[in-house]
N, C-alpha and C positions, 0 to 999 in steps of 0.2 A: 168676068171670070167665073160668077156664078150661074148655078144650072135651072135657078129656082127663083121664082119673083118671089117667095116668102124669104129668100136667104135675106133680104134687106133686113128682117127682125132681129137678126144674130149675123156678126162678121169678124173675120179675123184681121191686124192689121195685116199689108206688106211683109214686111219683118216675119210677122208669123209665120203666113205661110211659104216664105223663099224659106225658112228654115226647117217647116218641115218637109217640105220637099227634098231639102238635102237631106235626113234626116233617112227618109225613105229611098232614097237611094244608096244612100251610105249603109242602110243597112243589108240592102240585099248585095252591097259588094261585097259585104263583111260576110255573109253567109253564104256565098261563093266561094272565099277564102277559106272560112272557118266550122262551115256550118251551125254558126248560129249566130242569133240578130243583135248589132251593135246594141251596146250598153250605151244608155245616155246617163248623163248627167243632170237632171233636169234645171238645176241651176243657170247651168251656162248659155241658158236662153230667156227669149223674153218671157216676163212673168204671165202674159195671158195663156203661152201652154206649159206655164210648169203645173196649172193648175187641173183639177180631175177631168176627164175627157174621154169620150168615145168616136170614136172613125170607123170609116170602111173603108182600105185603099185599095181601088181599082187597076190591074194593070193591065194593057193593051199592047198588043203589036202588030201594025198594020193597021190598026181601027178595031180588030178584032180581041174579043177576052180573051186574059192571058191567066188570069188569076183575081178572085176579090174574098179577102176574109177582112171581118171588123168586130167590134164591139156594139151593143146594143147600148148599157148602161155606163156611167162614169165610175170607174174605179182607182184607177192611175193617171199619174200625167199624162195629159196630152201628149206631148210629144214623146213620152213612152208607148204608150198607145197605138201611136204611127210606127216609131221603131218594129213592134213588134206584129204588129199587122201588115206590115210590109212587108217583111220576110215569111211571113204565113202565106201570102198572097202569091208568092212567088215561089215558096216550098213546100206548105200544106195544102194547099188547096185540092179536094180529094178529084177535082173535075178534071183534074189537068197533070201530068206528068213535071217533073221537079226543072224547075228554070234551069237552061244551060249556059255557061258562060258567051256562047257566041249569041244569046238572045239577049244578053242584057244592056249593049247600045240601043238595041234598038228600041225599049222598052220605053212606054208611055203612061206618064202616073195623072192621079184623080184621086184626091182624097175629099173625103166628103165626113164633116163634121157633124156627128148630129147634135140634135135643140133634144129639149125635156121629152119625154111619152108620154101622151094623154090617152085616156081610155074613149073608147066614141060607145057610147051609151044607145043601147036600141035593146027587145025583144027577137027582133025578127031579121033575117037575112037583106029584106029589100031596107027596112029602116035605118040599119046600116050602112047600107050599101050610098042608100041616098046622100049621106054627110061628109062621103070621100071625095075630096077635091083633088082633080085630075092634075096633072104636073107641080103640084106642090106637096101633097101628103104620101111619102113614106109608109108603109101599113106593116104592123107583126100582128100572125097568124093564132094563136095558142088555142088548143085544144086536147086535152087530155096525155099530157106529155109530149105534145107535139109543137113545134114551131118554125117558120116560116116567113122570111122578111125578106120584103123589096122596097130600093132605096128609091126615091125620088125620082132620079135620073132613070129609071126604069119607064117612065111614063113615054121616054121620047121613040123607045122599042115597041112600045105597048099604049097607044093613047086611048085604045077603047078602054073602059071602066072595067066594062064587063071580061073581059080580056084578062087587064091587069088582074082582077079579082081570082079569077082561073088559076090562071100562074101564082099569084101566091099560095094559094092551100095545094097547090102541087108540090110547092119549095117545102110544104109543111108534110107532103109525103102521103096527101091526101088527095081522094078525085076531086075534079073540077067542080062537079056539081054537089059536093057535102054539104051539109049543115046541119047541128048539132043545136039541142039547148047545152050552154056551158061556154060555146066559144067565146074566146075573149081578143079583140080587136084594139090594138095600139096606133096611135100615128103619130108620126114625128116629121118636121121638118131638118133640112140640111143645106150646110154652106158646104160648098165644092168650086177646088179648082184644083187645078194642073195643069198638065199639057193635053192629057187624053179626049180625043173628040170623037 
């Protein structure tokens, strides 16, 4: 179910995740109805996501992006978290025009939990470069106001390094080939599942 041979470090039970699955679903029906993202309770789940959490839930249809916003740092419950990224994913997302009722059978979820951010320590662009491990490390971009993250599961789009590395300081609204003294380089690993392939 996972995307990632580091997901083995951090996992959610079962339980967890069929619930926030539903979680994310329920909520973008609720913002179909209502336009806006179910309220949880965070009680009335298991206690490993009433606890603080960040996600990104990815939505697909067809195989193809349909919508992904998430959280970087842990602020709220998990599965508030989901709640509320799910309906972003499917409402906000500025790439994509607003989910339509007739799209939402068909829609295909991936939520992806991230682990701590570490900062990767280097001077120079290549020393950097060199301690990102290719299908397990997550990378944020930060550079003078600016910011830029791509999850994990990006690596299977993108497996050159150099590639990946491209694309993120693009996400960060920068050219391919920038580099600055100041940037600052996060990696995080992530447990992901769903249905979305």
């Amino acid at each position: 179910m996972t995307d990632s041979p580091a997901a083995a470090r951090f996992t959610l039970s079962e339980d967890a995740q069929r619930q926030l699955l539903e979680v994310a679903r329920e909520s973008i029906a609720v913002g179909l109805r209502t336009g806006v993202p179910l309220v949880v309770e965070p009680d009335q789940y298991v206690p490993e996501i009433q606890r603080p959490g960040a996600a990104f839930v990815t939505l697909k249809i067809d195989g193809r992006l349909r919508g992904c916003i998430g959280s970087v740092v842990p602020y709220r419950p998990l599965v508030e978290d989901v709640a509320v990224n799910a309906f972003a994913a499917a409402f906000q997302d500025p790439r994509f025009p607003l989910l339509q009722p007739d799209e939402y059978p068909r829609l295909q979820y991936e939520i992806s939990v991230l682990g701590p951010l570490s900062e990767i320590p280097g001077e120079t662009e290549a020393e950097i470069l060199e301690q990102v491990r290719p299908g397990i490390d997550g990378l944020v971009f930060e550079y003078n106001g600016r910011r830029g993250l791509l999850l994990p599961s990006v690596w299977k789009s993108l497996p050159d390094r150099t590639a990946f590395w491209q694309a993120l300081k693009q996400k960060a609204g920068l050219p391919p080939d920038f580099w600055a003294p100041g940037v600052r380089i996060q990696r995080f690993e992530t447990f992901s599942f769903g249905d979305a392939e």
